[in-house]
N, C-alpha and C positions, 0 to 999 in steps of 0.2 A: 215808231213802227210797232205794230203786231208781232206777239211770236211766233215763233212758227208752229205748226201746229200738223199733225200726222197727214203724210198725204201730200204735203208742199213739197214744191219742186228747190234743186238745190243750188238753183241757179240766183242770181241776186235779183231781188227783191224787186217790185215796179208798183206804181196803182196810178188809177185813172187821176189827174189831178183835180183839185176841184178846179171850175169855171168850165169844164170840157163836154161837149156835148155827148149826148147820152149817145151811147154805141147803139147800132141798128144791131138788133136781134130780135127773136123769136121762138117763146116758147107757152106748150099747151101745158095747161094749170091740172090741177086733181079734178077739178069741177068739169074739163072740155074744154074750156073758155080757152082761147088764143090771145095771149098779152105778147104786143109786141112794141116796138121802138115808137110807133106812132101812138098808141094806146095813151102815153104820155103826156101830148099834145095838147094845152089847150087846160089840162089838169093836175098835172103834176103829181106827185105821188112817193113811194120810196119803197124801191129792190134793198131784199136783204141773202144777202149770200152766204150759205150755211152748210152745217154738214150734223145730223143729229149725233153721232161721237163726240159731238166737240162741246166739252163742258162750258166754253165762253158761248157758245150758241143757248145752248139748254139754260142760260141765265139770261141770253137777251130776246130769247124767242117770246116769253112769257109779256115781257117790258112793250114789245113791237105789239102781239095780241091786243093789249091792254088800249093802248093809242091807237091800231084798227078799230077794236071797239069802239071808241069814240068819237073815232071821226066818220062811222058809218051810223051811230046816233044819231050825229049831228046832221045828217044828211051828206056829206061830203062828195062830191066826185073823185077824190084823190084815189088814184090805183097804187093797192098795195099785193105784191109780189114775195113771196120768199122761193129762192131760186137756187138748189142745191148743187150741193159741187162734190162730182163724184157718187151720188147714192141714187138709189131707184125706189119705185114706190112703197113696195113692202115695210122697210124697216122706217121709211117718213110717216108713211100710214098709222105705223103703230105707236110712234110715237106723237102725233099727234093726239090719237084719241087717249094716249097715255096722261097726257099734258093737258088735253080739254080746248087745243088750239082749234080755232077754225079758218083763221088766215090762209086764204090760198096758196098753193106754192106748188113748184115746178119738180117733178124729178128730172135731174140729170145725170148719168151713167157717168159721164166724163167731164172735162172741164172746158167744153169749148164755151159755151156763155162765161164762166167764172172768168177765162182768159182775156176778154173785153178787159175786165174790170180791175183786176190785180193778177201778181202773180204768186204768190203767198197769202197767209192769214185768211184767219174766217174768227168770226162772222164778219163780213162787210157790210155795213149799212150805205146807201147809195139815199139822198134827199135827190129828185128829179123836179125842175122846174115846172110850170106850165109849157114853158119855152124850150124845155128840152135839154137845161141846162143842168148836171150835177153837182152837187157838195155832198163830201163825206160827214156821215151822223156817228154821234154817238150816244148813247141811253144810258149805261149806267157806269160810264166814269173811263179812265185811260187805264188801258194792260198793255 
């Protein structure tokens, strides 16, 4: 399990397990664009659920960039998402362009999207099938 990390709720711990189909939601990216549960479809891709305070994010943000890069190199269909929990555009803005990130990603004020998916720890990385189907990633090792 993840630790807990500022902002977690204090109730015992939950996440999506893997093999579980991707929760329906919806939300608009920094760009406009609208990603939602069907966006997935057909392409697959990988939601990362973040919070730029969180030093395990600010280490795995860089890692997810890096693999966006390349797989929209490569031509890819795969949709990638970074989808926050608890922060609004201001402070993700800035650190983006702090960071040199250009990976999409959502702000979210509160936690209802996050709550799909767990109920503590960040970052979460979500792998989405073409089929709609998740497994949890991880990028640069177990904390």
């Amino acid at each position: 399990m993840l630790a807990a990390c500022v902002g977690d709720k204090e109730e015992p711990a939950w996440e999506l397990p893997d093999g579980s189909p991707l929760p329906q939601f919806s939300v608009t990216t920094s760009t406009g664009d609208v990603v939602s549960t069907s966006t997935f479809s057909g392409r697959g891709g990988m939601i990362v659920l973040f919070n730029t305070s969180c030093a395990d994010c600010r280490r795995e943000l860089p890692e997810v960039q890096r693999i966006y890069e390349a797989a929209t190199e490569a031509g890819s269909e795969e949709v990638y998402i970074c989808i926050a929990r608890d922060e609004g555009e201001a402070s993700i803005a800035a650190y983006w362009e702090e960071a040199g990130l250009t990976l999409p990603y959502s702000p979210q004020p509160d936690r209802e999207v996050y709550d799909l998916f767990a109920s503590r720890g960040i970052p979460r990385i979500f792998l989405v099938s073409p089929d709609l189907v998740v497994t949890q990633g991880k990028l640069t090792g177990e904390r």
